[in-house]
C-alpha positions in Angstrom: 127.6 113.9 31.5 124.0 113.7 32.9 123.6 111.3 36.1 120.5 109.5 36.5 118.9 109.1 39.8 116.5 106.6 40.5 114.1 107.4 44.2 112.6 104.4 45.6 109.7 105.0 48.5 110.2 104.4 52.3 109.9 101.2 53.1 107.3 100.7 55.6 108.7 99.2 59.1 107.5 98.6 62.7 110.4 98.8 65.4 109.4 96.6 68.2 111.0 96.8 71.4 111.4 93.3 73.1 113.1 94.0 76.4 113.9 96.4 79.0 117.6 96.6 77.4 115.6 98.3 74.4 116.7 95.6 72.2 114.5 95.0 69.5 112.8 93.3 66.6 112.4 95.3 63.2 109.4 94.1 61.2 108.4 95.1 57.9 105.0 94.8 55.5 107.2 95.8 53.0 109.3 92.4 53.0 107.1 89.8 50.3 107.8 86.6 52.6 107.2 88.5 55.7 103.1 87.8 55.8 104.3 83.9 54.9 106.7 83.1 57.0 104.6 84.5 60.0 101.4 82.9 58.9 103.1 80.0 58.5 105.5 79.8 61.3 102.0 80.1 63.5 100.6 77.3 61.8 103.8 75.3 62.9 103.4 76.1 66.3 99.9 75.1 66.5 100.6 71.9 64.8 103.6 71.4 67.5 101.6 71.9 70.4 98.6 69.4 69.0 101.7 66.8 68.3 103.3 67.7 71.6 99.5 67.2 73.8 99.5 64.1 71.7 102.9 62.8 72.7 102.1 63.5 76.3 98.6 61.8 76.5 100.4 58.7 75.3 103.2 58.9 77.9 100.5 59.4 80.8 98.6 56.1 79.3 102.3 54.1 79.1 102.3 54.9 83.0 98.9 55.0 83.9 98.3 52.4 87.0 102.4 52.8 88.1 103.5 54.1 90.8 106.6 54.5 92.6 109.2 57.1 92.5 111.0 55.5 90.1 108.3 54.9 87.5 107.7 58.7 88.2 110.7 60.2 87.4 110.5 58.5 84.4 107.2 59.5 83.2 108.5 63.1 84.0 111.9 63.0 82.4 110.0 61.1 79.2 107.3 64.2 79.7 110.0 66.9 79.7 112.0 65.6 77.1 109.3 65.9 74.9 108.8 69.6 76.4 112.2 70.9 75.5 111.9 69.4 71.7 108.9 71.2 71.3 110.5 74.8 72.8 113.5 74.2 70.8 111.6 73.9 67.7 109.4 76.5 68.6 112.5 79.0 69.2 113.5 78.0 65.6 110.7 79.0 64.5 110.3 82.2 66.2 114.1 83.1 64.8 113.1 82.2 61.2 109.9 84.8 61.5 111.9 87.5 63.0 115.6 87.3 62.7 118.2 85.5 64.2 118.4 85.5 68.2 114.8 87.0 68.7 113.9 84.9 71.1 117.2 85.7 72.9 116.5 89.1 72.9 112.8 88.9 74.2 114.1 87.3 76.9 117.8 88.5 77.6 117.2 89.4 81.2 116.7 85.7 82.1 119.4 84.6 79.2 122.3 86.6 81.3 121.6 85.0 84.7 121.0 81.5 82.5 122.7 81.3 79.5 121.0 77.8 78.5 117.5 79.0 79.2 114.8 77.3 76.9 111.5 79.4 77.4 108.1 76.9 77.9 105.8 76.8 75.6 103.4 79.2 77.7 106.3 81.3 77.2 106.6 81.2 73.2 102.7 81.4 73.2 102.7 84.6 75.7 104.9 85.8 73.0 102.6 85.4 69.9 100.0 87.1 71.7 101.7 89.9 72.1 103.4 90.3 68.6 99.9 89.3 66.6 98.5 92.2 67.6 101.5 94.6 66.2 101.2 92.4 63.2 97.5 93.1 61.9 98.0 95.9 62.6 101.4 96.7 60.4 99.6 94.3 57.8 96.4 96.8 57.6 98.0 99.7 57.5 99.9 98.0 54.4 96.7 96.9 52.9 95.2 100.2 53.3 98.1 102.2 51.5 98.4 99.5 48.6 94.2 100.5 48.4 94.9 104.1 48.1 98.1 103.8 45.8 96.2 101.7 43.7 93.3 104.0 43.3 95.8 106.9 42.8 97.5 105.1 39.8 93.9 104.2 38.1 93.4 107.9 38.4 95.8 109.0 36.1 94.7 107.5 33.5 91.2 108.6 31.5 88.9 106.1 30.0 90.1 107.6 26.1 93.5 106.4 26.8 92.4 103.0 26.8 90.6 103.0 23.3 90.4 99.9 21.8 92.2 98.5 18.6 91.1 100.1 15.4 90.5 97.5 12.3 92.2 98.2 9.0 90.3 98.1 6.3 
């Protein structure tokens, strides 16, 4: 009995490490909805943070003119609270682009000493800066190889094997 094999081609991934525990994130060019949810999931953020400013400015004008350190620690628990929705939703967000507990294991060191940490949103943006970089660049080299693939499958074939239909008379 003959056995068929079929060989599929390395699929194309970028190992990040996130932390000093060398925990890390894998990332791949190779996954369709990888580009998407990123793209996206930046997009989110962005619109977040405009919401977020938004929510704030209008909490500021609620107590603008009071004073008093009870009217303040309400305008800063009303401030925060808005704070930690955003950073929730922005660690959601961050877990959906690159896998379960991500944001965990970015920052782990701080996680251990405090288990309920929620990181700021200088924190989640600190993080996109430093994974967008690693991203064009995983996403050109993908571009580049798709290029080159492409032009190596168009080069197999010759323009007479592409004649066109012959009429019948």
């Amino acid at each position: 009995m003959e056995k068929e094999k079929m060989i599929t081609s390395e699929v194309d991934t970028l190992r990040l490490e996130v932390n000093d525990d060398g925990e890390y994130i894998m990332i791949s060019a190779d996954d369709a909805t990888m580009f998407g949810r990123f793209s996206s999931g930046i997009r989110h953020i962005v619109e977040l943070s405009d919401q977020t400013a938004a929510k704030v400015e209008e909490i500021e004008k609620q107590y603008e003119g009071q004073s008093g350190f009870d009217t303040d620690m309400e305008k800063v628990a009303a401030i925060s609270g808005i704070n930690v929705e955003f950073s929730r939703e922005a660690v959601r967000t961050v877990d959906s682009i690159f896998g379960e507990d991500t944001v965990k294991k970015v920052f782990r060191s701080t996680y251990n000493v405090i288990p309920d940490f929620l990181p700021s949103v200088n924190l989640i943006t600190e993080f996109f800066e430093q994974v967008t970089p690693h991203m064009e660049k995983l996403f050109n080299r993908k571009l580049e190889a798709q290029e080159k693939a492409s032009k190596a499958r168009m080069g197999r074939y010759m323009p007479q094997d592409h004649k066109p239909p012959q009429r019948r008379k």
